[in-house]
C-alpha positions as CSV (number, residue, x, y, z in Angstrom):
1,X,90.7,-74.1,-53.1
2,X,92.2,-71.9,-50.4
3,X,94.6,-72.5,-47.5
4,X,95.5,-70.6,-44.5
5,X,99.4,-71.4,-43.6
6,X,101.5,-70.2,-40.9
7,X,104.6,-69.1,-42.7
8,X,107.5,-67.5,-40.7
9,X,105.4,-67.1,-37.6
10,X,102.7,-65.2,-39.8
11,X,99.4,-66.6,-41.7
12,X,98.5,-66.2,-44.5
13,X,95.7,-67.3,-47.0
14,X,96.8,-68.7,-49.9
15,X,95.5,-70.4,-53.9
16,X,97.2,-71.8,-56.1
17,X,98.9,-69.0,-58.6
18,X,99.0,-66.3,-55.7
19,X,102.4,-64.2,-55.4
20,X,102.7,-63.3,-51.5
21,X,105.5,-61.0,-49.6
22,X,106.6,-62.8,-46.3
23,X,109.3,-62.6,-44.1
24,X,113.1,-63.1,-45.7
25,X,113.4,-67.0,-46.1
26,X,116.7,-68.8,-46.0
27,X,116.2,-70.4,-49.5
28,X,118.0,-69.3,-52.5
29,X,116.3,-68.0,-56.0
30,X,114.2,-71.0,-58.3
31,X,114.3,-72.9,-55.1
32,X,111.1,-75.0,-53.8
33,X,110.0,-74.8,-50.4
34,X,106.7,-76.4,-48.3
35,X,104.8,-75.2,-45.6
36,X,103.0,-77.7,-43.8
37,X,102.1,-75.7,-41.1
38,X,98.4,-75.4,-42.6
39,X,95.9,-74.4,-40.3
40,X,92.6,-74.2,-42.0
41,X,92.0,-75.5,-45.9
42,X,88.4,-74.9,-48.1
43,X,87.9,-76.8,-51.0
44,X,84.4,-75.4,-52.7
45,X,82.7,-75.8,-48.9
46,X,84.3,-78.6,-47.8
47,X,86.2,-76.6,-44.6
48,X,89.1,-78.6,-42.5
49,X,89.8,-76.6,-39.6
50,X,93.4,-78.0,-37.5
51,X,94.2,-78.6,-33.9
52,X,96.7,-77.0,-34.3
53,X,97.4,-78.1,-38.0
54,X,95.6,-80.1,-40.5
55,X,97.2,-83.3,-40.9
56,X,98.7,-84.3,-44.6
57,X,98.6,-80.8,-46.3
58,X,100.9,-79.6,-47.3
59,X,101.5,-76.1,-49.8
60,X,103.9,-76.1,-52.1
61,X,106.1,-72.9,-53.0
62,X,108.8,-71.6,-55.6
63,X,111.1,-69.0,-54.0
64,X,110.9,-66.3,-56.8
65,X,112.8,-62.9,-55.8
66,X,114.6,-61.3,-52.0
67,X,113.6,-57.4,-51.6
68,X,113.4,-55.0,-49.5
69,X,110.6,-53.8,-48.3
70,X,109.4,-49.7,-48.2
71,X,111.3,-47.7,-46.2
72,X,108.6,-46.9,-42.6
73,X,109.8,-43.6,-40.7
74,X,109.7,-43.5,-36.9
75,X,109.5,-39.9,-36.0
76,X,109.3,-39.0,-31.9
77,X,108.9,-36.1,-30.5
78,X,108.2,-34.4,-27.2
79,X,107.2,-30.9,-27.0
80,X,108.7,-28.8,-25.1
81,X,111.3,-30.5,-23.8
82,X,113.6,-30.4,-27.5
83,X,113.5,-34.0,-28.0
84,X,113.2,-35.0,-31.6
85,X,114.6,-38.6,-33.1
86,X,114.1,-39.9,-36.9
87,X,114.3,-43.5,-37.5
88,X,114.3,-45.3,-40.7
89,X,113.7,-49.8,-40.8
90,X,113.5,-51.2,-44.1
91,X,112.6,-55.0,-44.1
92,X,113.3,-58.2,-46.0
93,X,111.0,-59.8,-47.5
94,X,110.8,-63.0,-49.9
95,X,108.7,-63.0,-53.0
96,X,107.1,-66.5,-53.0
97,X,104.7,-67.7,-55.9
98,X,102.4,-70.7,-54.4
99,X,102.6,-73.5,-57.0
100,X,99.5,-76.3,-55.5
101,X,98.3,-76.9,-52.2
102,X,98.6,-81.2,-52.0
């Protein structure tokens, strides 16, 4: 079984045992969180498509670690004119383990 849940303004498809990255949530460490902002579930065929949610799903999470994410360069340049700028974003991100989709 498989859901696809809008989590911090992103979706993401999810099972039961999955460890995903998503945006820095506002939940300590060992803390449980729900999403109930499911959008499409699939249980072995059995597809339930939301408008815009499905109703009485819910995914249960367990907040497991806050990173940081790789560090992404943003070089520009124009040529000929001596313009060069480096730019550097790291960003935080929430290690979440999905523990059932109910």
């Amino acid at each position: 079984m498989y859901a696809i849940v809008d989590i911090a303004g992103q979706q993401f498809k999810v099972e039961a045992g999955k460890k995903i990255y998503v945006h820095r949530l506002k939940d300590e460490v060992g803390a449980s969180v729900a999403f109930d902002k499911v959008l499409l579930t699939d249980n072995n065929g059995d597809v339930k498509v939301g408008a815009p949610y499905v109703d009485g799903v819910k995914v249960n999470a367990k907040v497991l670690e806050h990173l940081k994410g790789n560090k992404v360069i943003v070089f520009k340049k124009i040529a000929h004119k001596g313009f060069d700028k480096k730019n550097g974003h790291r960003q935080y991100l929430t290690r979440i383990e999905i523990e059932s989709i109910a």
